[in-house]
C-alpha positions as CSV (number, residue, x, y, z in Angstrom):
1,X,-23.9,6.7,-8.5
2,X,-22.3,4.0,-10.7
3,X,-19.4,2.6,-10.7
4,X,-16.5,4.0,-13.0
5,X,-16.0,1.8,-16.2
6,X,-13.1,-0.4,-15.4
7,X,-10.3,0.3,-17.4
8,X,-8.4,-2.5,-19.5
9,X,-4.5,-3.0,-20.2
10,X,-3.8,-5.3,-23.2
11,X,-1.6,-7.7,-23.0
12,X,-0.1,-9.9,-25.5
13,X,-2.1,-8.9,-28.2
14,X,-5.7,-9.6,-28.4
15,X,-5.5,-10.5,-24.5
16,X,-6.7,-8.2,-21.4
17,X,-6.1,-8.0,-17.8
18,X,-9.2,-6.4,-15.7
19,X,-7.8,-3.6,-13.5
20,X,-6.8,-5.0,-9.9
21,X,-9.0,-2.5,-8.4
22,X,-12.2,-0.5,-8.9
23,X,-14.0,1.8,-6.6
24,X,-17.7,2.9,-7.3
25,X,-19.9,5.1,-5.3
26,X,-18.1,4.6,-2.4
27,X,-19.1,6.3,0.6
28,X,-17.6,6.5,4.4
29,X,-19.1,8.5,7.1
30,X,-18.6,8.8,11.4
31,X,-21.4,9.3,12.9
32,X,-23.4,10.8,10.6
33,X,-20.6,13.5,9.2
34,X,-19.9,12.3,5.8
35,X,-16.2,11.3,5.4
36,X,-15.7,10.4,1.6
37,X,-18.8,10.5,-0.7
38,X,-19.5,8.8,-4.1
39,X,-15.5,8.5,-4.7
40,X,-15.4,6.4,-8.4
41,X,-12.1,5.1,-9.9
42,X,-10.2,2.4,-11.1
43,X,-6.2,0.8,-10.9
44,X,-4.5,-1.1,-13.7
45,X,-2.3,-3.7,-13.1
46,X,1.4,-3.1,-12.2
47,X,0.2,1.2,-11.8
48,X,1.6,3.1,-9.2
49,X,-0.8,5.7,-7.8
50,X,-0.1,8.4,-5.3
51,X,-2.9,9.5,-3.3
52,X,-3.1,13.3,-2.1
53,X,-5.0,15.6,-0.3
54,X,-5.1,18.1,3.0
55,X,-4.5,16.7,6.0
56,X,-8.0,15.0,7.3
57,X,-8.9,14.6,3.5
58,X,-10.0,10.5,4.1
59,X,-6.5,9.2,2.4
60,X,-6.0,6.5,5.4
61,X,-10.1,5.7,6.0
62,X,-9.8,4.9,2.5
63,X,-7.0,2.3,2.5
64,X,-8.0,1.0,5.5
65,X,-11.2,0.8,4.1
66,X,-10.6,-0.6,1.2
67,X,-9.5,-3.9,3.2
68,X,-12.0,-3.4,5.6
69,X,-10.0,-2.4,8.7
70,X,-12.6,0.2,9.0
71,X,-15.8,-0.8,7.3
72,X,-17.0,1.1,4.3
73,X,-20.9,2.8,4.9
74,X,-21.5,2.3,1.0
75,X,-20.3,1.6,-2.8
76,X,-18.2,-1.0,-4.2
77,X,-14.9,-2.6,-3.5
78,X,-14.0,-4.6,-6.2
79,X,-10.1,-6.0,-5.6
80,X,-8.1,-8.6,-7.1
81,X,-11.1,-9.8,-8.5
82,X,-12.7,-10.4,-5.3
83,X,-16.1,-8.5,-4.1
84,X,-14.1,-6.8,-0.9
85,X,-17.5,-5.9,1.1
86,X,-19.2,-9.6,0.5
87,X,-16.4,-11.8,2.0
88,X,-17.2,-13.5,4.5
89,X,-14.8,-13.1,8.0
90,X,-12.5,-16.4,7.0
91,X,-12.3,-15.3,3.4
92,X,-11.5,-12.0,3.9
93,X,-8.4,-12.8,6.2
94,X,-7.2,-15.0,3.1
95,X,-8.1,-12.1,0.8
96,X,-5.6,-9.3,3.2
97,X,-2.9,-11.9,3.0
98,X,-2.4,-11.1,-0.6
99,X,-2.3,-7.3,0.1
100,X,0.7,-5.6,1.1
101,X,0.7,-3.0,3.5
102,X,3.6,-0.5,4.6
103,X,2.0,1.8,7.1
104,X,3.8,5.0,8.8
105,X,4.7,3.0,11.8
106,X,6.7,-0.3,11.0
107,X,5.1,-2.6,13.9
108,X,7.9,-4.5,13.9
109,X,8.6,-6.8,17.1
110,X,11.9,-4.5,18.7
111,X,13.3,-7.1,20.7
112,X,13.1,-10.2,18.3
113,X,15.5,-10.2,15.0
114,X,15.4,-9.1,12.0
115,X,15.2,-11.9,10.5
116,X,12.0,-13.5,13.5
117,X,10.5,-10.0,12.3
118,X,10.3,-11.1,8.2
119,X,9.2,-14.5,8.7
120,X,6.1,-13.3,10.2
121,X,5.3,-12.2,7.1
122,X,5.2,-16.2,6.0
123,X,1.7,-16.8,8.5
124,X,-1.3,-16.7,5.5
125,X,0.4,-19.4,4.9
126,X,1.6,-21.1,8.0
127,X,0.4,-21.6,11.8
128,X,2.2,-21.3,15.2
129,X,5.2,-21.4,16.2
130,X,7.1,-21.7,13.2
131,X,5.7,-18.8,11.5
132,X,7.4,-16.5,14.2
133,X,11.0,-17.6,15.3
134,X,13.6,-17.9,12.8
135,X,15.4,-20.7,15.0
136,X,12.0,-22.7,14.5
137,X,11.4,-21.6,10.9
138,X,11.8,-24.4,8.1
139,X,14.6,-24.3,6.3
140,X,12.7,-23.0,2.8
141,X,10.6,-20.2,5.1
142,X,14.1,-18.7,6.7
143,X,15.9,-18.9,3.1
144,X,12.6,-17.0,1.6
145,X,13.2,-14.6,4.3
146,X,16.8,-14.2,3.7
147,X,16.1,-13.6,-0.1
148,X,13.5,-10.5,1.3
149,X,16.3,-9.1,3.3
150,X,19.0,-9.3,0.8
151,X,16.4,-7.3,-1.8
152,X,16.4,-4.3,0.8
153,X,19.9,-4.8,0.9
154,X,19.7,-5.9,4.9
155,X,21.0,-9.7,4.5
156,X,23.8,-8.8,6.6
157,X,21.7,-7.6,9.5
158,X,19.6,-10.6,9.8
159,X,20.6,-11.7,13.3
160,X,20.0,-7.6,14.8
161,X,17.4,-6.8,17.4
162,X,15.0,-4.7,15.3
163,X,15.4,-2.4,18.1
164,X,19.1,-1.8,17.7
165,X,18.5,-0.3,13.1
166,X,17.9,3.3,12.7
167,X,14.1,4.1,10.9
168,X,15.0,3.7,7.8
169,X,16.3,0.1,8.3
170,X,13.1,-0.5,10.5
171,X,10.9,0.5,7.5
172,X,13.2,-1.4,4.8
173,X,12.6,-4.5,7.3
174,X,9.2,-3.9,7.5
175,X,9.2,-3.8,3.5
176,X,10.6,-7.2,3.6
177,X,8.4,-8.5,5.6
178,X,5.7,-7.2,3.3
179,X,7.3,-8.6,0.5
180,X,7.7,-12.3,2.7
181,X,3.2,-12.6,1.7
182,X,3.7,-12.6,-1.8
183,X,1.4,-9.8,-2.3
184,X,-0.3,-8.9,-5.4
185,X,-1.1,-5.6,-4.4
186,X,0.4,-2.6,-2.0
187,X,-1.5,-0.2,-0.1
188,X,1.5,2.5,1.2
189,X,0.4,5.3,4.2
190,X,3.1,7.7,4.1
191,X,5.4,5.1,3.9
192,X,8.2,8.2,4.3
193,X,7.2,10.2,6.5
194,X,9.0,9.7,9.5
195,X,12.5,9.6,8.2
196,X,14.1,12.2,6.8
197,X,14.3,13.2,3.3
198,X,17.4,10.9,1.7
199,X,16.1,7.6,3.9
200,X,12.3,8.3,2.8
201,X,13.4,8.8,-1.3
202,X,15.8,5.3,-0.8
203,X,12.4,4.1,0.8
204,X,10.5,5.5,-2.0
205,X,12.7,4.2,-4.6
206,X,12.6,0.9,-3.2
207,X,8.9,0.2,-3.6
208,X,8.7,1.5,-7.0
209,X,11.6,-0.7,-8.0
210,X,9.6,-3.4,-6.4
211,X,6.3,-2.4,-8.1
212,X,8.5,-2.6,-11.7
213,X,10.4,-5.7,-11.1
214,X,7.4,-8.3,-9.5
215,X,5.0,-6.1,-11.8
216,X,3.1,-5.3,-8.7
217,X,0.0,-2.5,-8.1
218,X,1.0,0.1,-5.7
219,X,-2.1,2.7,-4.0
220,X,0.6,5.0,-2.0
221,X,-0.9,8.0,0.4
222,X,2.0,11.1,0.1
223,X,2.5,14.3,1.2
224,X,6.3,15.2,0.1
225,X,5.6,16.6,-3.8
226,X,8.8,16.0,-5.0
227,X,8.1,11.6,-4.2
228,X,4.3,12.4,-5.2
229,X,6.0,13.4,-8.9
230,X,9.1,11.0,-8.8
231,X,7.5,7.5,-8.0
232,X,3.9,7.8,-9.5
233,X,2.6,6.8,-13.1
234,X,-0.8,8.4,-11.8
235,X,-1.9,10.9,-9.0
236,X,-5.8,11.0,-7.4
237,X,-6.8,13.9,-5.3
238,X,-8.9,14.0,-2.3
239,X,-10.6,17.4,-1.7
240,X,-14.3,17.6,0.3
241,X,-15.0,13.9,0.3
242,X,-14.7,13.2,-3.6
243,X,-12.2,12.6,-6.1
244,X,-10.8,16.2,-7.4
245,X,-7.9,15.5,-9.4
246,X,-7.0,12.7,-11.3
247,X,-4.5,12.7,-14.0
248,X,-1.3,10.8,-15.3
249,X,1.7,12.3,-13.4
250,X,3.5,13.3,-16.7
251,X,0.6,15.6,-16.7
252,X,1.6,17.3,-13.3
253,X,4.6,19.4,-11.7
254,X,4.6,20.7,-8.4
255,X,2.9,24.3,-8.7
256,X,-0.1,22.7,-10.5
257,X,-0.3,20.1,-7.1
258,X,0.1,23.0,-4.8
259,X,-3.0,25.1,-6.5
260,X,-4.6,21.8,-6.0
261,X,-3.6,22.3,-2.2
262,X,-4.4,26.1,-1.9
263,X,-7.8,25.7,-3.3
264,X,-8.9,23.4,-0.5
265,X,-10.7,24.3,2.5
266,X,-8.2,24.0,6.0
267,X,-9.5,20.4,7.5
């Protein structure tokens, strides 16, 4: 199959920016059962896209295929310019560096600080030591850090065991630490479903924002409609191993996305 034609956004007149990630005739499969097959699509710059689908669908073999925590079976990666599946081992550690990812759980350090627990976002770009105590920290690392915090509006809690914040502190934490690579690109798995529905919207809200303000790409996995429609400019569906759905979300409402549900066989 080939892959999609890459869309283009223009910028500054006369001046384009190629999207920041295309997919093409991607295929996954465990041991012979085929997982995803032939999926095709493509992510302009600063887009925030919500990925849906039944549970067992592929959504998370997907993202974590797409930076090769699990390694695709076929098809193209192409992100951030970079060919994903050629890289060698040292280059693709560089290349996950600039890829931020807020998974379900927030695998955070509990009984180091907040703070220890942000810088470690800092290590794609520095070794030992320094790169996971705060009280070893340079002084331009820990103010970085601080500047993450304050931006999830946890400044203030910067010398609290992680252990000691409620889940949705853990996850805003986690968020900053995210934010501590520099990332040019999100990957998002559920990012709200543990906490309940007010912490995961303030959650939600927050990485849009974030998208917006650092003009950001953000590939988000969700389940709750309601964030599916609030914090996308785009929504792909995952049904049988392909692409099923794809349309701008001004397109959608929720009893449109729960056809798309009912029609699907139970996983």
């Amino acid at each position: 199959m080939n892959a999609p034609t890459a869309p283009q956004c223009s910028q500054a007149g006369s001046t384009y920016v190629e999207p920041v990630l295309v997919v093409g005739g991607f295929v996954k499969n465990f041991d012979g059962r085929l997982v995803l097959n032939g999926l095709d699509f493509a992510i302009a710059p600063g887009q925030s896209t919500a990925l849906i689908g039944a549970n067992g669908s592929g959504k998370s073999t997907l993202l974590k295929c797409l930076i090769r925590l699990i390694e695709p079976s076929a098809g193209q990666i192409q992100m951030l310019g970079r060919d994903v599946r050629a890289l060698s081992p040292r280059d693709l550690r560089a290349f996950r560096a600039q890829v931020g990812i807020v998974w379900q759980r927030h695998n955070l350090v509990p009984r180091l600080s907040v703070l220890s627990n942000v810088i470690h976002g800092v290590q794609s770009r520095l070794s030992g030591p320094r790169a996971w105590f705060q009280a070893l920290a340079p002084a331009d690392v820990r103010g970085e850090a601080m500047q993450c915090l304050d931006r999830v509006g946890l400044a203030d809690r910067a010398a609290t065991r992680v252990d000691s914040l409620s889940g949705g502190q853990q996850q805003r934490v986690a968020i900053a630490r995210m934010l501590m690579q520099r990332p040019a690109f999100i990957l998002a798995d559920e990012p709200d479903a543990s906490l309940d529905p007010q912490t995961g919207e303030e959650v939600m809200a927050l990485l849009l924002s974030l998208v917006r303000e650092k003009g950001l790409s953000l590939l988000m996995i969700s389940h709750r409609l309601e964030h599916t429609l609030e914090f996308s400019d785009r929504i792909l569906g995952l049904a049988k191993g392909r692409i099923a759905l794809d349309l701008p979300t001004s397109q959608a409402d929720a009893a449109s996305l729960r056809r798309f549900f009912d029609h699907q066989e139970p996983a």
